[in-house]
Structures are given as structure tokens and as C-alpha cells.
N, C-alpha and C positions, 0 to 999 in steps of 0.2 A: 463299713468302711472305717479306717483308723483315722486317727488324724492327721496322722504324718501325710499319708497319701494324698486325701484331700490338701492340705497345704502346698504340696509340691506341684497338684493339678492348678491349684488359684496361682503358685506363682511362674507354670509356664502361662498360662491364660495371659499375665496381668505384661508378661518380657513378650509376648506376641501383639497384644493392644499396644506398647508401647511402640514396637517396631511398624507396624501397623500406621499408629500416629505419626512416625517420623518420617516415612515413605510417603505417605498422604500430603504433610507439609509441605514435604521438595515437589511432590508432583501438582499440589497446587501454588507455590511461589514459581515455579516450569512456566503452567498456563498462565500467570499475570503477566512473567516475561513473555513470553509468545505474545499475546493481547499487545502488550504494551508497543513492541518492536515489531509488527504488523499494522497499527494506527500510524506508528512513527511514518514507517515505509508510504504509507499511501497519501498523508500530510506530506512527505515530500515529493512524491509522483505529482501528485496534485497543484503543490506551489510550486513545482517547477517549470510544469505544463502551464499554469496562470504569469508565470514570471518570462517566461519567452515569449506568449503570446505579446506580453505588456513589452518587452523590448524591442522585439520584431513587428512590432502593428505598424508604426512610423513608415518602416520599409516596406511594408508588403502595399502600405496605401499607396503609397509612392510609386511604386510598380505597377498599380493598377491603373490609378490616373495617367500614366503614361501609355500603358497598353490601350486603356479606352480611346485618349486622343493620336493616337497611332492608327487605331481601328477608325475616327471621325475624320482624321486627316486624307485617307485611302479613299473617301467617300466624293471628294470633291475630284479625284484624277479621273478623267473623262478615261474610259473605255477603246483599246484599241482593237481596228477593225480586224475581222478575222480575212484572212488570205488565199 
């Protein structure tokens, strides 16, 4: 082998690792974004589902207390006779 040859072989080798490295970079700075904006997403499924619970609790007890004493108040009306 000459050397010219071998040099031209080392310098596609070293323009293919290079491109190689550069491809690798974007496709792992890709998966941090994906990672990243996937946690995001579920942090706010998640506090949003805890933040209605926490705004609507007041209401939903309130609804309940009612329907309970709706349901205790029915219990005192005397039954009418069947015909």
C-alpha cells in the first residue's frame, strides 16, 4: 500500500466518524427534548387533575350533603297506600 492511499482511506474514516458524531449529538439532544417535554406534559396532566380536584371539592361536598339530606328527609314521608 502507498501512502497516499492509506491517507485518503484515514481521511474518509476520520469525515464519516465525524458525521457520525454529529448525527449522534442531534439524535441524542432529540431524546432529552422528547424526555424533557413528555415529564412536562404529565406534571401538567397531573397538577391539573390535583388543581380541579382542589377547586371543585367544596362543590362536589356540597352536592353530596345535600343529596344525603334529600335522601334522610324522604325517609320520614309516611308511605302511601296502594289502591
Amino acid at each position: 500500500m502507498d501512502n497516499q492511499n492509506l491517507d485518503q482511506k484515514v481521511e474518509a474514516i476520520k469525515s464519516l466518524a465525524e458525521e457520525n458524531n454529529k448525527i449522534l449529538r442531534r439524535m441524542k439532544r432529540s431524546m432529552q427534548l422528547a424526555r424533557f417535554f413528555s415529564v412536562l406534559k404529565w406534571v401538567v396532566v397531573i397538577g391539573g387533575t390535583v388543581g380541579i380536584y382542589y377547586y371543585f371539592q367544596p362543590i362536589v361536598n356540597q352536592l353530596l350533603d345535600t343529596y344525603s339530606q334529600l335522601l334522610g328527609g324522604l325517609g320520614g314521608v309516611p308511605k302511601l297506600p296502594n289502591i
